[in-house]
C-alpha positions in Angstrom: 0.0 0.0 0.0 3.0 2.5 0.8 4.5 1.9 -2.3 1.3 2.6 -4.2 1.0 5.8 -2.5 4.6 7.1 -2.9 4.3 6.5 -6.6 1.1 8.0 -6.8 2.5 11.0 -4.9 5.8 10.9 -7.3 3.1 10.6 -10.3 1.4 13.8 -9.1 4.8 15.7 -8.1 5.5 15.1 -12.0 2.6 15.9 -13.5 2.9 19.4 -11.5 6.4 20.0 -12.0 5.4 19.6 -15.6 2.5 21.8 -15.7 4.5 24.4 -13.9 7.3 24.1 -16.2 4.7 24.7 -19.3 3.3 27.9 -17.3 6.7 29.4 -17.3 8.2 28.4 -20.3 9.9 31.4 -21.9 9.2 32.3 -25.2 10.8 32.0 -28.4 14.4 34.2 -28.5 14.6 35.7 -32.1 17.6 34.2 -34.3 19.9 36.4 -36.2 20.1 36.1 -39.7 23.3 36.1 -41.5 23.3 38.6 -44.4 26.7 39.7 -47.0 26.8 42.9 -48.3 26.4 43.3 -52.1 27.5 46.8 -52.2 27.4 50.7 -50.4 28.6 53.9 -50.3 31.2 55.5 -48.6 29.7 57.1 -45.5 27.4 53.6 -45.3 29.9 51.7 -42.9 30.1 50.1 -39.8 31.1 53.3 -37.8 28.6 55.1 -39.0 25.6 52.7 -39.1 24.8 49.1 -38.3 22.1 46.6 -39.8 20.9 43.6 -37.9 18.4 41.2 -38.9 16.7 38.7 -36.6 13.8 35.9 -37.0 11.4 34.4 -34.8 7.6 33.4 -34.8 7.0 34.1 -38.3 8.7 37.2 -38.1 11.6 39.0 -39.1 13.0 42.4 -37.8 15.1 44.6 -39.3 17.4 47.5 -36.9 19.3 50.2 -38.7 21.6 51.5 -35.7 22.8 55.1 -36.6 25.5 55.8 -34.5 25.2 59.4 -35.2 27.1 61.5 -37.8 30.1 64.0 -37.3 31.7 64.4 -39.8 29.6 64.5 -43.0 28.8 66.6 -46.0 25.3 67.8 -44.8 23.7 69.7 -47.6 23.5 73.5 -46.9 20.9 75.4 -48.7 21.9 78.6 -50.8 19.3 81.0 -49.3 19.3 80.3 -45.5 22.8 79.1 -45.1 20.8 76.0 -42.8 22.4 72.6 -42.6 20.2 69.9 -43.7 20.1 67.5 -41.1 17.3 65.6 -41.5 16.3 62.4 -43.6 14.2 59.0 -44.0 15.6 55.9 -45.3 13.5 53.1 -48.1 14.0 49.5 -47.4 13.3 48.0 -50.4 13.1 44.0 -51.1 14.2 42.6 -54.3 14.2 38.4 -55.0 16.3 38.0 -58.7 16.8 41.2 -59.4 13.1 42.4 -59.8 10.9 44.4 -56.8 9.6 41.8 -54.5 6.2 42.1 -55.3 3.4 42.0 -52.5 0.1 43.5 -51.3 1.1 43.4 -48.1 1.6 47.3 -47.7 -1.9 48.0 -49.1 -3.4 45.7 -46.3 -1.4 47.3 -43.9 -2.2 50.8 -44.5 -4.3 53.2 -42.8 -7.7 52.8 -44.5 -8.5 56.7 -44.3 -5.5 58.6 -44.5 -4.1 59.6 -48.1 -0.9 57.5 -48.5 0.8 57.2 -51.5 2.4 54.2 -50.8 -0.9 52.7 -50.5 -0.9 52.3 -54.7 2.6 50.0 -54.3 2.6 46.3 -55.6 5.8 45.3 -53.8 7.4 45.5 -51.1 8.7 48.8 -49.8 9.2 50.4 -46.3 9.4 54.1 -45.5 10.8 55.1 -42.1 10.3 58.0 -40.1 12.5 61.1 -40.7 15.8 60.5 -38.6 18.0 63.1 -37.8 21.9 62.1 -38.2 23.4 63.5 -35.9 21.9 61.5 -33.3 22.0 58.1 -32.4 19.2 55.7 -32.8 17.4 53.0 -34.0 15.4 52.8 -36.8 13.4 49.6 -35.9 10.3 47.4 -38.5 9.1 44.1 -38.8 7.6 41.8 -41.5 5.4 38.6 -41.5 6.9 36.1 -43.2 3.2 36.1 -45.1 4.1 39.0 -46.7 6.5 36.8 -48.9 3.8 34.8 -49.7 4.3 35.1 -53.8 7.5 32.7 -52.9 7.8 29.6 -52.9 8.0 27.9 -49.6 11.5 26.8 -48.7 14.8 28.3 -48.0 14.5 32.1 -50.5 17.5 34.3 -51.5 16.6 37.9 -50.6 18.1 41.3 -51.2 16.8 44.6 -49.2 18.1 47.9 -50.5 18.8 50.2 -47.9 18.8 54.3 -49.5 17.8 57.8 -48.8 17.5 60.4 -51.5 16.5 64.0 -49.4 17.6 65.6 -46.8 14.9 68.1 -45.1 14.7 71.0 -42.4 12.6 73.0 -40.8 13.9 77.3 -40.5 11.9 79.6 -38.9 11.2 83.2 -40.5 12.9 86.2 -38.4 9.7 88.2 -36.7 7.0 85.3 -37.2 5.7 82.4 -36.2 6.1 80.5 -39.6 8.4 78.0 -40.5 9.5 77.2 -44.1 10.2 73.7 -44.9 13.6 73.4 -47.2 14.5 70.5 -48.5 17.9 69.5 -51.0 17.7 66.1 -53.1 21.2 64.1 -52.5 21.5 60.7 -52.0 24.7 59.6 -49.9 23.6 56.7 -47.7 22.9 53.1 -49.6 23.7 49.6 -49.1 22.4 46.7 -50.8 22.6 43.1 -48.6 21.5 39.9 -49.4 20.3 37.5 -47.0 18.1 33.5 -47.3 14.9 33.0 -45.5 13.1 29.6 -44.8 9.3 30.6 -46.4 7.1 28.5 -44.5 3.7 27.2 -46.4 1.5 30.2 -46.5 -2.4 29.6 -46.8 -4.9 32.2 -48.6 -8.7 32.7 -48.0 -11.0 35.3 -48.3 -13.0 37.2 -45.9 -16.1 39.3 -47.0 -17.8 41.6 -44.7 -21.7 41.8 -45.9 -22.3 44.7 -42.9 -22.8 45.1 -39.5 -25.3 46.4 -37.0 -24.6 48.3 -33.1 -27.2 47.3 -30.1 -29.7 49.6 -29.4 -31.2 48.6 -25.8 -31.4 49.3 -22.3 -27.5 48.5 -21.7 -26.7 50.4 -24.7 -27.6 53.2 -27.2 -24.9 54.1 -29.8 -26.7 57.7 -30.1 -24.8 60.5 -28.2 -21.1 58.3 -28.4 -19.3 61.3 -30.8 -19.7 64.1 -28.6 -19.0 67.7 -30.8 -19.3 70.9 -29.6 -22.5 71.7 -31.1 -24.6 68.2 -30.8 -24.2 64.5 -30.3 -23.5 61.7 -33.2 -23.5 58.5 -33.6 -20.4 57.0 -33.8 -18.3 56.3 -37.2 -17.6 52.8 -37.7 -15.2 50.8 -38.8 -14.0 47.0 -38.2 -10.4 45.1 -38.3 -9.3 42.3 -38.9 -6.5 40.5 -36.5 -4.2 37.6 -37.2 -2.9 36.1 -35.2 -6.0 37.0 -33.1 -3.9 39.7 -31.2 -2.2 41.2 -34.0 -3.4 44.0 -36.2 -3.8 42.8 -40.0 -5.8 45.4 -41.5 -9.1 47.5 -41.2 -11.9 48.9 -43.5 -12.8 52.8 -44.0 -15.2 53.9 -41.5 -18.9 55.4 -41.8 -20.3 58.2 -40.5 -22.5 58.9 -37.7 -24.3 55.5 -37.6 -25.0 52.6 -36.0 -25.0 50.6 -38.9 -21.8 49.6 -41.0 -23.5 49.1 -44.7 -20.3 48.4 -46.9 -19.3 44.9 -48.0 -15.5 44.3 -48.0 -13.2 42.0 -49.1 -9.6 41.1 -47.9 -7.1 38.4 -48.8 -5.7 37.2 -45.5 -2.9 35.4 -45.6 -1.9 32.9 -42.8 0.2 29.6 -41.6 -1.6 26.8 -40.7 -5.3 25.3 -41.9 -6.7 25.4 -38.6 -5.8 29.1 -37.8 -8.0 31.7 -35.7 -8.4 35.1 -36.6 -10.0 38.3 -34.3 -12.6 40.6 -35.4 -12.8 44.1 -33.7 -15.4 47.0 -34.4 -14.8 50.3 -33.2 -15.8 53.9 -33.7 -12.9 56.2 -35.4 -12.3 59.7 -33.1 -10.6 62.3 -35.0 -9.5 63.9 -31.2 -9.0 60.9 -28.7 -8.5 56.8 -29.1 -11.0 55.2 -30.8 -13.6 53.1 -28.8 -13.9 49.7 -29.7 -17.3 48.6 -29.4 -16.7 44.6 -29.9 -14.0 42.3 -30.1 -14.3 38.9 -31.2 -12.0 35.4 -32.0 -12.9 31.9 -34.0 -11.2 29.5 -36.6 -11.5 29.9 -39.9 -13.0 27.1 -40.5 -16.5 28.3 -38.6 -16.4 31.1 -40.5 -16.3 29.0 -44.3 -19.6 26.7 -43.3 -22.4 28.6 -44.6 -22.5 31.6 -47.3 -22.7 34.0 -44.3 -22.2 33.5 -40.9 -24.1 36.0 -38.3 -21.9 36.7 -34.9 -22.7 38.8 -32.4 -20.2 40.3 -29.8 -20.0 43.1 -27.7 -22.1 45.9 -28.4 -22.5 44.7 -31.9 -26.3 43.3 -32.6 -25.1 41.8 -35.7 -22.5 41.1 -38.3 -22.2 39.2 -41.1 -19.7 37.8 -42.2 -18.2 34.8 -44.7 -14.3 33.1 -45.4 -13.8 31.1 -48.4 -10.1 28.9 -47.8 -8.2 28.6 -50.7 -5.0 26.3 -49.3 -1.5 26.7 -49.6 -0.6 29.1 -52.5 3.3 28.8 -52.2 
């Protein structure tokens, strides 16, 4: 009988020590990828600036250090005599010589806001004007999705890394205005070339037939945009997530309404057969955070079963909604 129990007890002690262990288990550490450099300019060097690339999770990030500039030939403009500090870098992927092409930056894109970019077919990152002198990072990331026109398996890559204008901002003696200059000179590129392992990426479709907000006793969307002459209703929009915590992309919004009328349809791109994505709702506020108004999370697959599927979540009454799977494309 002792012996019973004490394995019993050494079963249990196991069985805990394991379920602890899976609690804590620490996540992934991202793994740098080696890159060579294909060519640069002069002032593109290691004491000047440093790229790194790492992996993990399905996705890759990309650092540019700037170590911050001394001695460089800053452009000076003619009329102000003001050193042009100022510029942003394009990270541009190529695979054989031709622009990587991808719709990844139109899905990613702000929905509402004018954005050139929004019109490219491959794929191409803008950063943030840096200025040189100081150090920093300039830091992105990518899905591995967004390579999905690859085929799956270990890909030669090459990112060009370049800047074309430098920029300032002078202010005019006895006013408040500034005058933006700007000189076109591009001193800062590198090309490097680096191989990724493309997992399988699977397609499907979602199409959004519409949505409609609760109007009861716990909630009324009338009076939620408050403006300084009358209340609104709110303007809607919805996003999708993948993974389910992860912003993919988003529709344009409608105004003052608790109904969302358009129909929308997205390619989402993904890993596995048996993935989950998020659906969030919310009510676009030109002056503060947006309120979300509904959040919600299911496979794929419930979503394919019927030619539109009805959920409702959160202060959302209805919406419809309908995901056609088309495999692995790659």
């Amino acid at each position: 009988m002792k012996t019973t129990t004490l394995a019993l007890i050494l079963l249990l002690s196991c069985c805990l020590y394991g379920c602890l262990n899976l609690h804590y288990k620490e996540k992934p550490i991202p793994q740098p990828v080696a890159y060579t450099v294909v060519n640069h300019s002069a002032f593109f060097n290691d004491k000047n600036m440093l790229l790194t690339i790492d992996s993990v999770d399905h996705l890759v990030y990309f650092t540019l250090n700037i170590k911050g500039f001394k001695k460089f030939p800053f452009p000076v403009n003619a009329q102000y005599k003001d050193t042009l500090t100022n510029t942003s870098f394009i990270f541009d992927f190529y695979y054989q010589g031709k622009p990587l092409l991808s719709d990844y930056i139109p899905l990613h894109n702000s929905a509402w806001e004018t954005d050139s970019s929004r019109n490219i077919d491959h794929l191409s990152i803008y950063s943030d004007t840096v200025d040189l002198r100081s150090s920093g990072p300039i830091n992105f990331q990518i899905p591995m999705y967004a390579f999905h026109n690859l085929k799956k398996g270990k890909q030669s890559i090459e990112l060009n890394i370049s800047q074309n204008v430098f920029t300032d901002n002078v202010s005019i003696e006895n006013s408040t205005n500034e005058i933006h200059l700007q000189e076109n000179k591009l001193l800062l590129n590198a090309r490097v070339k680096f191989d990724l392992n493309v997992p399988p990426v699977y397609k499907s479709m979602v199409y959004g037939y519409g949505l409609e907000l609760r109007n009861d006793s716990a909630f009324s969307p009338a009076g939620m945009d408050n403006t300084l002459w009358n209340s609104s209703y709110p303007d809607i929009y919805w996003i999708i997530y993948y993974p389910t915590d992860l912003y993919y992309t988003k529709t344009v919004y409608e105004k003052s309404t608790d109904k969302y009328t358009a129909h929308d349809t997205f390619n989402l791109y993904h890993y596995y057969a048996a993935d989950s994505i998020g659906i969030g709702v919310y009510d676009h506020d030109y002056l503060s955070k947006d309120d979300g108004l509904g959040y919600w999370t299911g496979p794929l697959s419930r979503l394919s079963k019927n030619p539109v599927n009805r959920i409702k979540f959160g202060d959302v009454k209805f919406f419809d909604v309908k995901v056609t799977q088309k495999g692995i494309i790659n």
